[in-house]
N, C-alpha and C positions, 0 to 999 in steps of 0.2 A: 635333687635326686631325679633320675629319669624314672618314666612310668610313662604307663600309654594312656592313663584313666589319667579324668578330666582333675586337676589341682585347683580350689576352689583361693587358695593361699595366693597362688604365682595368678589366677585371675585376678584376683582385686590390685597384687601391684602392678598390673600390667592395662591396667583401666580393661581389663576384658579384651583384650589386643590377644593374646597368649594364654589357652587355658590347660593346653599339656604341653610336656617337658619330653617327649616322648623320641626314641633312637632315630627314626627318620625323619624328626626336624630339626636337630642338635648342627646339622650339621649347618642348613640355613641359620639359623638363630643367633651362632657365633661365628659365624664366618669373619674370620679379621682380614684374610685375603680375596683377593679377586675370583672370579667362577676360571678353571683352568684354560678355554676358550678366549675370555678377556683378557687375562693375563698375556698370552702368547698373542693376541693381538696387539697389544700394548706395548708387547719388547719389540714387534718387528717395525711399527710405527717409530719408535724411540732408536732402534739400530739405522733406522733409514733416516733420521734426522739427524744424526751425528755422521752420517756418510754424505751429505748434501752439501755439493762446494758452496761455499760463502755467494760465487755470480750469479750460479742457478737459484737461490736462497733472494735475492735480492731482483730478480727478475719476475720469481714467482710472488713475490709481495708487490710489488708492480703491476703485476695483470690482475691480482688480487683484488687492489686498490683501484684498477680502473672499473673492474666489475662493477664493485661495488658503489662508485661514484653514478655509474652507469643507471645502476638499479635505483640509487638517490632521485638522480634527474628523473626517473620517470611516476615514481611515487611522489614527489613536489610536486608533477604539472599536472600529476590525477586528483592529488587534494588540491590544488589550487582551482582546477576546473569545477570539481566536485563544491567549492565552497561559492563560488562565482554560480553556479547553477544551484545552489540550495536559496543563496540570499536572491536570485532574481527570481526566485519561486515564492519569497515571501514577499514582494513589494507588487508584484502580480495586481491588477487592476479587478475589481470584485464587475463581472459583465453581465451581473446576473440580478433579479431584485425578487424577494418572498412577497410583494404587493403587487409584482406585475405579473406574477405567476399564478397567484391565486386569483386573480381577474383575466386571467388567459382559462385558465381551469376551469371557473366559474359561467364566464362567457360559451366554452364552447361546450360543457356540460349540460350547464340550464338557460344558458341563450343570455344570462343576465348580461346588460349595459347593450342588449345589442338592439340598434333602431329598428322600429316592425314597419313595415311602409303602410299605406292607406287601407282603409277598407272597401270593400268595394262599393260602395255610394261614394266614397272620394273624400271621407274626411278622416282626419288621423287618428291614427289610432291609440287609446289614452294609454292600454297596457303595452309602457314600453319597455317595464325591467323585469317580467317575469319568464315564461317557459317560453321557449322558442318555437318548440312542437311540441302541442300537447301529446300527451299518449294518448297512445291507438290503443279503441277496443273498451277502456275506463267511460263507466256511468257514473259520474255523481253529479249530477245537478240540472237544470234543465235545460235541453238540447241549445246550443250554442252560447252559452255561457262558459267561458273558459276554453273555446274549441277557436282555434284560429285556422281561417276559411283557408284551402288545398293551396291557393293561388298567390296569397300572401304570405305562407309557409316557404314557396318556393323564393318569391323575393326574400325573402327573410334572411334566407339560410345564406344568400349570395352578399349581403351588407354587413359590414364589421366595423366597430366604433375606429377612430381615427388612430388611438392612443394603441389597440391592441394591433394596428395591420404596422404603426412604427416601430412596434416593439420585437414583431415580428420582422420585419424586412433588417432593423439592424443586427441581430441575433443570425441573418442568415448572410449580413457580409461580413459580421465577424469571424463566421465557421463557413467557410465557401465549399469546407467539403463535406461538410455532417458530420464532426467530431460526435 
């Protein structure tokens, strides 16, 4: 029956797809023919394939097929580069180490592993893995304990363990331009 008010009936068989039956949807709903647009698109397509000589029909499958052969070649050599560039992206050489990095960090944050040179009486000095410089300005303890003197601050800061200036120097011929 058509109606404009919502069929609780025609909802349930229609899983909720369709819940009225209503005059200006009758006519989508059952349409057994094409929209009158497609139709007449469809015979003039069809009238012009039936008017197409058999040479022009056999040429235009021809150019067709080269296209298309055309468009082959060029999606093969882009998956094939694409697959040759993914797999040489997984076998990639690791140029990098989480132990050399965290003693590069280490080093140049709190000074640690880095040689402190003499004191100035001329003998070495014992504390050689702590702070590089101490902080400025900090009281705790009694003057010159844990203070390392202006002059061996400045050597200090100029001398780097052997391990962190190789790890450095190769790191910078592997990237010669700063990746």
């Amino acid at each position: 029956m058509l109606s404009p008010e919502r069929d609780e009936q025609l909802a349930q068989m229609t899983e909720h797809r369709v819940t009225t039956f209503a005059h200006d949807l009758v006519p989508d709903y059952l349409r057994t023919k094409l929209e009158p647009l497609a139709e007449n698109k469809m015979l003039q397509l069809e009238h012009k394939a039936q008017n197409l000589q058999c040479d022009n029909a056999q040429k235009q499958i021809a150019a067709y097929q080269k296209v298309v052969s055309h468009v082959w070649d060029i999606v093969s050599k882009a998956r094939e580069e694409w697959e040759v560039e993914s797999s040489s992206r997984g076998n990639t050489q690791q140029n990098s180490s989480v132990a050399d990095t965290h003693s590069l960090v280490a080093a140049v944050g709190m000074g640690k592993g880095l040689k402190l040179g003499p004191n100035p009486n001329g003998q070495p000095n014992p504390t050689s893995g702590g702070m590089m410089v101490a902080p400025q300005g900090r009281t705790g303890g009694p003057p010159g304990q844990g203070q390392i003197p202006p002059s061996t601050q400045a050597m200090t800061m100029n001398k780097a363990p052997s391990a962190i200036k190789t790890n450095i120097k190769s790191a910078a011929q592997m990237h010669p331009y700063g990746r």
